[in-house]
N, C-alpha and C positions, 0 to 999 in steps of 0.2 A: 556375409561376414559381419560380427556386430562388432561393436566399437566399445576399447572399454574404459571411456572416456564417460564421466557422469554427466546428464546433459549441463546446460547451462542453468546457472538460477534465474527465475523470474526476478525481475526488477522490478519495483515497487518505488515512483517516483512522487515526492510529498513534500509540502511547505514547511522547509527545514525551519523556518519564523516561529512556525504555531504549536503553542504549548500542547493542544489538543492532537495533533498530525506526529508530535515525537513520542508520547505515550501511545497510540497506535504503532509506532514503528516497534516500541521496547514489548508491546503487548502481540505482535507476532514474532517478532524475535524468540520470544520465551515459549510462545506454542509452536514454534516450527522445527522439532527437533532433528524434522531429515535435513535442514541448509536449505529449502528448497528458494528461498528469496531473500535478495541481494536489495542495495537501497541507496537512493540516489536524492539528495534534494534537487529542487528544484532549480535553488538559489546558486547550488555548486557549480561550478566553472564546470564546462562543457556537458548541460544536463544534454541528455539524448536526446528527449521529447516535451514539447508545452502540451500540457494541456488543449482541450479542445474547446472545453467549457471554462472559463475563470473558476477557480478556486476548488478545482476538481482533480485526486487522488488519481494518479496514471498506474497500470499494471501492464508492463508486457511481459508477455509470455508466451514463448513456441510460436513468433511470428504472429501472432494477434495483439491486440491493443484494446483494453477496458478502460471506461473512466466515473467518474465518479460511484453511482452506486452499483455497477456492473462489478466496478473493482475491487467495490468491498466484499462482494459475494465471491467472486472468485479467488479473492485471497481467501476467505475463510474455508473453500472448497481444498486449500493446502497446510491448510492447521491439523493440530491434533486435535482429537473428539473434545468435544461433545461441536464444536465450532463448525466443521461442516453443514451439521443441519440446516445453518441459518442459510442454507443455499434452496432453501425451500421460499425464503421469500421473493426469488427470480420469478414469483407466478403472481406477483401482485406487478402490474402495470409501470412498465418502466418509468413513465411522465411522473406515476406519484410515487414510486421508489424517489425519482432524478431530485424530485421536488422538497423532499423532506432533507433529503441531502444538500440541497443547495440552501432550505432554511439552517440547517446546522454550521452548513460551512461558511454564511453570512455571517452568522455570528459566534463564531469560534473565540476572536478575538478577545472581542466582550465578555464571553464567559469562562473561555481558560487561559488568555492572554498570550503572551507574546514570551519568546524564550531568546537571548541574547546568541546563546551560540545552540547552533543545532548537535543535536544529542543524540547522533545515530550509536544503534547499542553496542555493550562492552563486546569486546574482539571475543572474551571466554563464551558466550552465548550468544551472537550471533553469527550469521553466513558473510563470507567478505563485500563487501557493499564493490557495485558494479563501476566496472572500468571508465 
């Protein structure tokens, strides 16, 4: 018997602080026209889940858990085209995917600062941000 309940969205958990982590969120929001993720700061009262790595982008999804550049790849694996492909870069060496990701998200601050209030996106274009 199948259920006609749509699954759950993936969650997409991010440093609601950083100017660079809320234009990621506005920039799936607007490729993700099935709802497929939902979005949670970090800093939000009762986040789900810490990070594993300091300053690293959480995704759950269907009972698994990605982080940092695992999780940019498989968010982009639920975008609309052309965004998936970049799931071709899952064959370059996780240590120097992790690493260039951990140089960017050092310095996030510095290069796109700091945002007062986090800016998960307008209710007309985004999926309901998770419970």
């Amino acid at each position: 018997m199948s259920s006609s309940h749509p699954p759950p969205p993936a969650t997409v958990l991010f440093d609601g602080d950083c100017s660079l982590c809320n234009g990621a969120v506005r920039f799936i929001a607007a490729n993700d026209p099935a709802g497929r993720f939902a979005f949670r700061s970090l800093q939000s009262e009762g986040a789900v889940a810490e990070p594993q790595q300091p300053d690293a982008i959480v995704l759950l999804d269907y009972g698994r858990r990605y982080e940092a550049s695992d999780a940019v790849l498989h968010i982009a694996l639920g975008l609309r085209f052309p965004w998936p492909l970049a799931f071709a870069a899952i064959l370059i060496p996780r240590g120097t995917r992790d690493a260039l990701y951990r140089w960017v998200a050092r310095n996030r601050y510095a290069w796109f600062g700091r945002v007062d209030v986090c800016a998960l996106p307008p209710p007309t274009t985004a999926p309901p941000t998770a419970p």
